[in-house]
N, C-alpha and C positions, 0 to 999 in steps of 0.2 A: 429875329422874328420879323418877315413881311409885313408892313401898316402898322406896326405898333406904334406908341408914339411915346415920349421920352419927356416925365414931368417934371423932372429935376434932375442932378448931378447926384450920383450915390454917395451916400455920407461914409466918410473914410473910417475906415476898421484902426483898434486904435492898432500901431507900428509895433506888426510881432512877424517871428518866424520859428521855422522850426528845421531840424533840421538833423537828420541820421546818417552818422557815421559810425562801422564799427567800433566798438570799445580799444578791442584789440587786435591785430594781425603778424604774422610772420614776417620778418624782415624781404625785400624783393616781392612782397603777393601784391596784387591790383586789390587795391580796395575802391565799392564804389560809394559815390556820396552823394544824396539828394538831398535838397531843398525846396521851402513850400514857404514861398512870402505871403500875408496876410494885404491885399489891396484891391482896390478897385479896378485900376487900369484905365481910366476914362483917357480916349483918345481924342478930343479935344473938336472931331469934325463931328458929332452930336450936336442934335439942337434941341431945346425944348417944347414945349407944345405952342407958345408964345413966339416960337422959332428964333429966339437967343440961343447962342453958339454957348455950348457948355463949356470949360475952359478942359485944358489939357491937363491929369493931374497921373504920368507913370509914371514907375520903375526906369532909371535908364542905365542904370549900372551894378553890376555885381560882379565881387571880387571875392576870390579865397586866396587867407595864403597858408601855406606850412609851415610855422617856424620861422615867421616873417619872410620869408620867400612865396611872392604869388605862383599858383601852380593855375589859377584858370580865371579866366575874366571871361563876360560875358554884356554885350551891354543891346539894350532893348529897344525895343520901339512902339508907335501905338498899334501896331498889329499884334502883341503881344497880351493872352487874355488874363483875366483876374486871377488875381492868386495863382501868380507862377509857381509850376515845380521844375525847378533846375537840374539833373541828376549830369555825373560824370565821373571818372575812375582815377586814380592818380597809383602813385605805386607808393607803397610802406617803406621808408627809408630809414626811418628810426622815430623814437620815441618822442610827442612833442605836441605844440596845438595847432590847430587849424580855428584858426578866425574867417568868419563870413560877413561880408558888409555889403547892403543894398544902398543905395541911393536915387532922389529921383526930382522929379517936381513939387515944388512947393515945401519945400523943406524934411521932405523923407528921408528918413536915416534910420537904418536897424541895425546893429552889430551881434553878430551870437558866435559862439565860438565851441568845441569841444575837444577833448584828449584824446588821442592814439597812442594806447601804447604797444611798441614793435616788440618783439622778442624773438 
């Protein structure tokens, strides 16, 4: 927003996500999977009304894997806005879990994970 002015650093939501994958799918089908991280994003070239440099506080990495095999990383930057949704499709190979971990500035860490089961 044009002239607005910025009076503080946004206070951090506490470290959650969320995160949809189907239950279940046929063995070879593309399943897709989004994600929706709970964050501020503060890109660090903000100042406040005092025109102190508000400090940097993102997301800079995210990682799935299948069954301890990574299938997608993604890693961030401060053009990237609050509460990212991450969506991307992987193919159904068998039955097993998919772990999700963000990491970032200032000690952010969320892990969430969920089952797929193939048939």
């Amino acid at each position: 927003m044009a002239g607005a002015s910025v009076n503080a650093p946004a206070q951090a939501s506490p470290a959650r996500a969320v995160v949809s994958v189907p239950a279940q799918a046929k063995r070879g089908e593309v399943i897709e999977i989004k994600t929706l991280a709970a964050h501020p994003m503060e890109t660090g070239f903000r100042r406040t009304q005092l025109g102190e440099l508000i400090p940097r506080d993102i997301i800079r990495l995210f990682v799935c894997t299948y069954n301890g095999e990574e299938i997608f990383r993604a890693e961030l930057h401060p053009a990237v806005s609050a509460n990212p949704l991450i969506a991307f499709s992987t193919v159904a190979t068998e039955s097993g879990k998919l772990e999700f971990r963000w990491s970032g500035d200032n000690g952010y860490s969320v892990t969430q994970s969920a089952t797929l089961t193939v048939f």
